[in-house]
C-alpha positions, -999 to +999 in steps of 0.1 A: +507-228+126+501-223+090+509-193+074+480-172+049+493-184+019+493-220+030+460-215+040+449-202+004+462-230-014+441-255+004+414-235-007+402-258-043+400-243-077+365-239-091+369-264-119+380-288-093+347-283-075+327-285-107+339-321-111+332-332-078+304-357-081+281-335-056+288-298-078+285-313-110+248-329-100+238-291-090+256-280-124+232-302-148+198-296-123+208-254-121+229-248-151+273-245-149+270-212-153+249-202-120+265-231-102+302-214-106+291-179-094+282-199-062+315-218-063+333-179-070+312-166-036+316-191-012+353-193-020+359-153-023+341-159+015+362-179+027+391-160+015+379-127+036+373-148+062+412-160+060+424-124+056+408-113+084+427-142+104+396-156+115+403-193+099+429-216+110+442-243+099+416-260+121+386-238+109+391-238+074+393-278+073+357-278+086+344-248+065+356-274+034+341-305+045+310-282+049+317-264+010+294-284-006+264-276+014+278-239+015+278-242-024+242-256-024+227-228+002+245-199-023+226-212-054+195-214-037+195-176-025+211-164-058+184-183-074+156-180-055+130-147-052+140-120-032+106-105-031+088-127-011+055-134+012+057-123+051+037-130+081+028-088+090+022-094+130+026-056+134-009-043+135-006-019+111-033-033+079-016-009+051+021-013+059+038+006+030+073-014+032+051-047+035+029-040+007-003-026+017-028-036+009-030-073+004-058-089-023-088-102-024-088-136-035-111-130-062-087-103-076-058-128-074-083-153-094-087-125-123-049-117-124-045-155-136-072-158-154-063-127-180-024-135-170-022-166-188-039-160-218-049-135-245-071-105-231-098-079-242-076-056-224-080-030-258-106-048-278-145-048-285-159-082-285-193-070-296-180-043-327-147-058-331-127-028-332-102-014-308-112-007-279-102+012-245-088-005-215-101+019-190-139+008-194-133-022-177-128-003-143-147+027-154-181+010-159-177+001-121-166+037-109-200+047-122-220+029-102-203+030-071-197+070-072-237+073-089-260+095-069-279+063-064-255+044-048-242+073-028-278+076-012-284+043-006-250+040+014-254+069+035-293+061+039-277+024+051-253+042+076-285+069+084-312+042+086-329+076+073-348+086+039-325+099+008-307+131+020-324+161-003-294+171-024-299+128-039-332+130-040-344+131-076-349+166-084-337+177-052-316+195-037-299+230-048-270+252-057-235+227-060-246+203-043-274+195-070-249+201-097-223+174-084-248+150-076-264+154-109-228+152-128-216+124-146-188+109-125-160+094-147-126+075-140-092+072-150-065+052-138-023+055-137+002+040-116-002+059-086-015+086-064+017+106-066+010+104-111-029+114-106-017+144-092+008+149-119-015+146-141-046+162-131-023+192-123-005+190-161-043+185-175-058+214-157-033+238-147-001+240-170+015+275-173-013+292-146-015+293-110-030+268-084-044+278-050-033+259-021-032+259+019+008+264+031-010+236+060-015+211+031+023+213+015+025+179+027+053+152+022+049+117+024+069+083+021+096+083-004+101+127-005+068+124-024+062+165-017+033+184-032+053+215-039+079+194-060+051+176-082+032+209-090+066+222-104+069+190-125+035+198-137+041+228-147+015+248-129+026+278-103+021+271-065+000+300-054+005+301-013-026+311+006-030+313+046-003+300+074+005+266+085-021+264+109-049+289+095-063+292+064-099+310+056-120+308+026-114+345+019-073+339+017-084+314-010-108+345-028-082+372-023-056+353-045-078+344-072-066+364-102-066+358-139-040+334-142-060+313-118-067+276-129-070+252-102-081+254-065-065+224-045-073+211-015-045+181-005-062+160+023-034+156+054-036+118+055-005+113+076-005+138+099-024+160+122-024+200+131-038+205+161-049+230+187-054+269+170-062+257+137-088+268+111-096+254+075-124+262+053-148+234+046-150+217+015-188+229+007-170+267+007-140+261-011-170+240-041-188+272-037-160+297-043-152+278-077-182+277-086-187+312-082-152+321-100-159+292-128-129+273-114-124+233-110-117+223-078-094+191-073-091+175-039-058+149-031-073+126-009-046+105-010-061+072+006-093+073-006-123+050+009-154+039-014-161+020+021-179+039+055-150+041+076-177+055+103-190+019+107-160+009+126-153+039+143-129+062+119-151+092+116-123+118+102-114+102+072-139+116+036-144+090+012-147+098-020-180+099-022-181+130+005-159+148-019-177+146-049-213+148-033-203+183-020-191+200-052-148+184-054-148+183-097-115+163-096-104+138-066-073+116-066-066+090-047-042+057-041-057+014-045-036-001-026-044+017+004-079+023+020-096+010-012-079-024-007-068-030-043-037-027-062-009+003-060-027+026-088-038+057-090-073+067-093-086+099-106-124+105-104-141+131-110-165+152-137-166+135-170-155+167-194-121+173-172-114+134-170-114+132-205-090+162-207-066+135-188-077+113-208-064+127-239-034+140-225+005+124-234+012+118-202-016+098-192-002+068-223+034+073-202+017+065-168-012+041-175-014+008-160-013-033-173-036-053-174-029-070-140-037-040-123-070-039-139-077-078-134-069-067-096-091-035-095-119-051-113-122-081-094-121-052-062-147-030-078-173-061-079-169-068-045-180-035-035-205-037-064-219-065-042-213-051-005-193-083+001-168-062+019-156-092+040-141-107+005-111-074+009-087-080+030-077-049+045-115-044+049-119-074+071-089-069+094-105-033+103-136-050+110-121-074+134-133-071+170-109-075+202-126-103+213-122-127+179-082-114+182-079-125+213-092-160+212-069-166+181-040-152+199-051-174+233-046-206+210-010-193+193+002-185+222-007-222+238+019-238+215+048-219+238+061-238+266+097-227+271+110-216+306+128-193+285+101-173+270+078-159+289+044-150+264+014-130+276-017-113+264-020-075+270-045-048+253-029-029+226-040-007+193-037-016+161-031+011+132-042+013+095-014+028+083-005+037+044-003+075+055-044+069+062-060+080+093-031+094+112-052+095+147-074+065+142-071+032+163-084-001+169-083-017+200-070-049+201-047-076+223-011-083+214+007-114+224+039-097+241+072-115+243+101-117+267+129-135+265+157-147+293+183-151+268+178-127+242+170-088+240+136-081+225+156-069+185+174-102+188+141-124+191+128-102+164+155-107+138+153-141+148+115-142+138+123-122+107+150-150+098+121-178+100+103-195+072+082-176+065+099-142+082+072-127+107+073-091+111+063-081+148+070-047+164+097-039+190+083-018+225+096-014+258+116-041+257+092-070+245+084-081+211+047-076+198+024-097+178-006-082+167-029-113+148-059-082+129-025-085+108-025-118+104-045-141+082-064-170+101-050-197+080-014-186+091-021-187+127-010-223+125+021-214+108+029-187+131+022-210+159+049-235+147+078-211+141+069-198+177+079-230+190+108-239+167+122-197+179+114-202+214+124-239+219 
């Protein structure tokens, strides 16, 4: 038997294997430089593996008549993307550690389009001057948070005349002053910068009034209390956890008031003895104390979640329509666009933002307007099938389970068992905590493997598919799934399960 160091100096020297016929082909196709580091890590693996007397003599002469290949697989990962498409079989349509939302092909279109070329990102055709690269987006805001296109959505979902407080001269008190205000839009990098902004714009060095129930945190520590410090704006602490009335929200209203807040609780739930004014009396107290009033919604929808059965969730437009000055909210989730941050609201206080430093420090390229514009327009034309994460809520159980019927067809091992069974699906993204959608799962058993086994094994295919892991079986949920990859998903199926 040989000893360690015998078995380290059968190990080659990398300029050895950079003149081997094979290694030097990869050098001049990759570059010398990238094809050593590979040589350096497949040998310093092969060394652990001899120190930690897992190789033999034996061993280690197969590991080198298989170096080459070893070499080629190493400079294919180091070189290749680490971020990288998935097939999301879990159900859930705005999975945060997939990506949210994904895009609209349209928006994918204008990302190239203005990608590969010179832009008007910050230029005036028709003057020539400089211009400013939030009226490409803004322009579209307008119309889809105008009184007019308010009314005619809610008259759609109604199948009623224009509700009074639209109705031209109509209506009274705030609601005739936020339906009549000029609704303008901003954009940054994300909901958690809106709110850092909006709270810098309008609240630096006073106090801002919020619920202790809304102090929420959400994915990645994101917590309201520590962003309102960053602001510099005072948390001001009214109600309990559970209860909070309109007059704890009067009684702490004192002159160093600037801001009432209202943070929507998108990914969670308080149940049971609970209270919380309505949004109508927290418009009315700052209008009576000549105060803004800023709303986190977080998500965000510009689209009638109450079509498909999601009745808790405002939109936007239910904010501003009942007297919210300022809302923030995220586009990669319920909006179906790309990760930015949105901040609506009255024209006058945008512009405050506007003008502020910090909005230059967290402004957004111009792919994420190429993306949000190309978004904007579909809503501009009601073509809500053309986003994504729009469609999958829409789908019924009934199209799901035909497509899952045929995937599962393609599985004919003894050693898998697959079967259809009635599940939910969730939409995820910290939106709609309680809301489901019903929907069939293709559930998976295995003789030979336990359930995480079969899914790391799915998750190490080409492309990885991400299913969920319950009781035991692994779940595939196709809302998640685009059509044209159920053909994909059904051959990796059959490769796993052969």
């Amino acid at each position: 038997m040989k000893t360690q160091t015998e078995l380290f100096r059968e190990l080659p020297a990398i300029d050895e294997l950079l003149r081997e016929p094979e290694i030097s082909q990869l050098s001049a196709e990759e570059g010398q430089s990238a094809t050593a580091d590979a040589c350096r890590v497949v040998l310093a693996r092969l060394r652990d593996e001899i120190s930690a007397g897992h190789l033999d003599a034996e061993r280690l002469r197969l590991a080198l008549t298989g170096i080459h290949a070893a070499i080629r697989d190493e400079l294919s990962r180091s070189l290749g993307y680490s971020l990288k498409a998935v097939i999301n079989a879990t159900g859930v349509v705005l999975h945060t550690n997939l990506g949210r939302a994904p895009l609209a092909r349209s928006a994918i279109e204008h990302i190239r389009e203005t990608a590969d070329a010179y832009s008007n990102l910050e230029f005036d055709i028709e003057s020539g001057d400089r211009g400013k690269r939030d009226v490409h987006v803004d322009r579209l805001f307008r119309k889809l948070l105008s009184r007019e296109h308010a009314a005619a959505e809610l008259t759609k979902r109604a199948g009623a005349s224009v509700p009074s407080e639209f109705a031209e001269g109509g209506g009274t008190g705030v609601l005739a002053r936020a339906a009549a205000s000029v609704i303008s839009t901003i954009v940054v990098n994300n909901n958690a910068a809106a709110v850092l902004l909006a709270l810098n714009t309008l609240a630096e060095g006073g106090e801002v009034i919020v619920s202790r129930g809304e102090l929420v945190e959400i994915g990645g520590s994101f917590r309201i209390p520590d962003v309102m410090t960053k602001s510099g704006a005072t948390l001001r602490e009214v109600g309990t956890t559970n209860r909070t009335r309109i007059a704890d929200y009067e009684r702490a209203i004192n002159e160093r008031t600037k801001l009432l807040l209202r943070v929507h609780r998108s990914n969670f739930e308080i149940t049971g003895f609970t209270e919380q004014p309505d949004v109508r009396e927290l418009g009315a107290l700052a209008a009576k104390h000549k105060l803004p009033l800023m709303e986190d919604l977080g998500s965000g929808a510009l689209f009638d979640l109450r079509t498909i059965g999601i009745n808790n969730e405002p939109s936007v437009h239910d904010s501003l329509r009942v007297g919210v000055h300022v809302v923030t909210y995220s586009g990669d989730k319920l909006l179906g666009g790309p990760q930015a941050g949105l901040i609506s609201g009255r024209e006058d206080l945008v512009q405050k933002m506007r003008s502020n430093s910090l909005f230059r420090a967290l402004r957004v390229d111009k792919l994420i307007y190429a993306a949000l514009e190309a978004t904007l327009l579909a809503y501009a034309k009601r073509d809500y099938e053309a986003v994504p994460a729009l469609r999958m809520m829409q789908l019924s159980k009934a199209e799901i389970t035909k497509r899952a019927d045929i995937v599962t067809s393609r599985i004919n091992s003894p050693k898998i068992r697959a079967e259809l069974v009635d599940g939910e699906s969730l939409i995820g993204g910290g939106s709609a905590p309680s809301a489901v959608l019903p929907t069939t799962l293709i559930a998976l058993t295995s003789r030979e493997m336990s359930a995480n086994d079969l899914a790391a094994r799915l998750r190490r295919s080409y492309p990885p598919i991400i299913a969920r892991v319950e009781e035991g079986r692994v779940l595939l949920d196709l809302r998640t799934v685009f059509p044209a990859q159920d053909e994909v998903l059904r051959q990796v199926l059959a490769q796993v399960t052969a």
